[in-house]
Steps between C-alpha positions, in 0.01 A plus 500: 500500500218671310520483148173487279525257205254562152665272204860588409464842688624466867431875718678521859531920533347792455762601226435162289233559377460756177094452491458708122733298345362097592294384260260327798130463511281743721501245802912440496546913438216564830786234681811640458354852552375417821819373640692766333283755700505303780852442557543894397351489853148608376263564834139459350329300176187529323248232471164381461270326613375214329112599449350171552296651796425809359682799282860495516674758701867653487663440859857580570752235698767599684824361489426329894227349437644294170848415744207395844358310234796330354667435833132339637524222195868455556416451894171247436748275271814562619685608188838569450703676245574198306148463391415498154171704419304541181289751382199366259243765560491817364688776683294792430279348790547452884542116446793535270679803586474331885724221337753774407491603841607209650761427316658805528423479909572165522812579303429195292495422114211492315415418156221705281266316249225538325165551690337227311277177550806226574796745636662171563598387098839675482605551817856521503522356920233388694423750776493448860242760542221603212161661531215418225134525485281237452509551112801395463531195752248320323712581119786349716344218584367392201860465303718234681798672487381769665347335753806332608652856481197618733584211759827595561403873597598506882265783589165560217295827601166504286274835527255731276239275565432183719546173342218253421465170701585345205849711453538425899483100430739506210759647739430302763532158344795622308666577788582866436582741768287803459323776694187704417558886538285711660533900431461777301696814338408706781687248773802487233440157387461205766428555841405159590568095360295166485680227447332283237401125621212333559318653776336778466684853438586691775715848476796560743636864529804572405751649800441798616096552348257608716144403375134486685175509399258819449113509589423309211716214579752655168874458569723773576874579484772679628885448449825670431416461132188695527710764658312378880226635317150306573385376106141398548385205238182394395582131565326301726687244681474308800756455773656146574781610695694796660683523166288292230165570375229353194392699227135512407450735228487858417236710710395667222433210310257324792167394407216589738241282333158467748683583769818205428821616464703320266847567381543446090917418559386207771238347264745539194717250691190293566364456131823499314517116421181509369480800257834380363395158455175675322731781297853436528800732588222750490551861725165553697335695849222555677312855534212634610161668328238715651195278607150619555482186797847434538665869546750316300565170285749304472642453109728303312697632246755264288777621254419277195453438132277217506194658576167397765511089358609359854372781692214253604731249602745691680183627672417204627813406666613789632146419737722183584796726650352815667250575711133588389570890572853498319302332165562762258151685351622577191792358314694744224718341205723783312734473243749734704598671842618838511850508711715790603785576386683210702293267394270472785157443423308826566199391644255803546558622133447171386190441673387823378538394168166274501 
C-alpha cells in the first residue's frame, strides 16, 4: 500500500496532508504536494529540464507518460507492492518526483529524506529499491555503516551523470548490485539500464522503448512515456544488440581535431586513473578550442585548488594511456566549475569562462 514516509509525518491520501500548516523544508513541502495533486487525479506537471546541455526549458508531462514510465521500471525488475522505496533526491526534479511516481503506481511505501551526500545515515529500513547519483554512492561508501546499508539494497539505480571507472570498481568488488541510468527529463526519467560489472557498459531498453539511430549515428526514442512521440537526442551510441546499445558521448560535444574525431566522455573514462592519481577526487573534461592547424584542439580542464605544480607530470603520463591524437594540447587548472542548478557540471559556460 502506498504510503510516503518523511520523519514522524506518515501521508497515505489526498486529504492527509494540510501542506500550510507542516513546518517541512522546500524539498519535503515540493513531495507531499506532488502526491497530493497527483492522487487529486492531476493530468499534467511542470518541469524542467536540467540545463547541462544547454538553457533550461519548461516542458509539461502528462500523467501517461509518468504511469508508462513507472510500470516500464516495475516490469525490468519485477517489483511488487511490497517493495520498500526511498526517495533521496530532490523532488522538484524528474529524478525525484519519478520516485514519487512509483510508489504511488507501484502502490508501494516509500520513505522521503534528505537529498544530501550519504542519504543512507538515518535510514529508518533499508530499501529494496533506491535511486542515487554518483555523488552520493561514493559518501556511502566511504562510512562503513553505510556501506553495509548500500549492500543490502536489492535493486541501486544511479543517474545524473555516469560514474567514473573508479566509482564502477568500488561497486564491483564490493559486490553491490547497481545499474547505470540512461535518460533525460524529456523521456520522463530512465528509458534504458546497464547493469554495473566488470565488462564494459552496455544499455538495455526498457519494455516497450523503441530507439534507432539518426544520420549522425545519435540515438533516438519513442515509447508510451514520450506519448509514441519520436524524442530525438544528441547522444551518440552504438548498437550491440536488437535491444542494447554503447554510449559514446554527446554529439555536440565531439571533437573534430585534423580531421580525428574523438569523443571527450570516451577519453574521460580513459585518463581517469591518472588525473586522479595526479589531483585527487578532482571533477575534470575535455573540450575543444579553435585551431589555426587543427580546426580544433583538444584541452584539459581540471576542477582544482592546487594550481599548474603537477601539470607537467600528469602530462607526461597521460602520453602513457592515450593515443598521440587524444594527448591533450592544453591543460586548464581552475579553482571551480560552474554547475546547474542540479549540480551537473555545465560545461559550455564553464569553458567560456577562460
Amino acid at each position: 500500500m502506498f504510503q510516503l514516509t518523511f520523519g514522524n509525518y506518515t501521508f497515505q491520501t489526498k486529504a492527509h496532508a494540510d501542506l500550510e500548516n507542516l513546518d517541512f523544508p522546500d524539498f519535503a513541502k515540493a513531495a507531499f504536494q506532488f502526491c497530493q495533486e497527483w492522487l487529486s487525479g492531476g493530468s499534467t506537471f511542470t518541469q524542467h529540464t536540467s540545463g547541462s546541455t544547454g538553457n533550461p526549458k519548461e516542458i509539461q508531462i502528462s500523467r501517461a507518460q509518468m504511469i508508462a514510465s513507472a510500470k516500464a521500471t516495475q516490469a525490468f525488475f519485477q517489483m511488487d507492492e511490497d517493495a520498500q522505496l526511498l526517495c533521496c533526491l530532490d523532488p522538484r526534479y524528474i529524478a525525484g518526483k519519478m520516485m514519487l511516481v512509483r510508489a504511488m503506481v507501484w502502490n508501494s511505501p516509500i520513505e522521503l529524506i534528505e537529498p544530501k551526500s550519504n542519504p543512507l545515515l538515518g535510514i529508518k529500513r533499508i530499501p529494496d529499491f533506491a535511486a542515487m547519483v554518483p555523488l552520493q554512492v561514493e559518501a556511502c561508501m566511504q562510512d562503513k555503516p553505510s556501506l553495509e546499508k548500500l549492500k543490502k539494497i536489492k535493486h541501486l539505480i544511479i543517474g545524473g551523470a555516469p560514474i567514473s571507472s573508479r566509482l564502477k570498481d568500488q561497486l564491483i568488488q564490493n559486490g553491490i548490485v547497481a545499474h547505470q541510468t540512461y535518460g533525460m527529463t524529456e523521456t520522463v526519467s530512465h528509458v534504458a539500464l546497464a547493469k554495473i560489472d566488470s565488462a564494459e557498459l552496455h544499455y538495455s531498453v526498457l519494455p516497450g522503448i523503441e530507439f534507432g539511430l539518426d544520420s549522425r549515428g545519435a540515438l533516438w526514442i519513442k515509447s508510451a512515456s514520450s506519448e509514441d512521440e519520436v524524442i530525438q537526442t544528441n547522444d551518440l551510441v552504438e548498437l550491440v544488440g536488437e535491444n542494447s546499445f554503447r554510449w559514446l558521448g554527446r554529439a555536440d560535444f565531439v571533437i573534430n581535431s585534423g580531421g580525428v574525431k574523438l569523443h571527450p566522455e570516451l577519453l574521460e573514462t580513459k585518463a581517469e586513473h591518472v588525473i586522479q592519481r595526479f589531483y585527487p577526487n578532482s571533477s575534470f573534461f575535455f573540450f575543444s578550442q579553435k585551431d589555426e592547424i587543427l580546426g580544433e584542439k583538444l584541452c584539459l580542464i581540471i576542477e582544482s585548488k592546487g594550481g599548474y605544480k603537477g601539470v607537467d607530470n600528469l602530462l607526461s603520463a597521460l602520453k602513457d594511456v592515450l593515443d598521440t591524437y587524444e594527448v591533450p594540447k592544453n591543460i586548464f587548472i581552475v579553482p571551480g566549475f560552474l554547475r546547474t542548478e542540479s549540480g551537473k557540471i555545465n560545461r559550455l559556460k564553464t569553458t567560456e569562462s577562460l
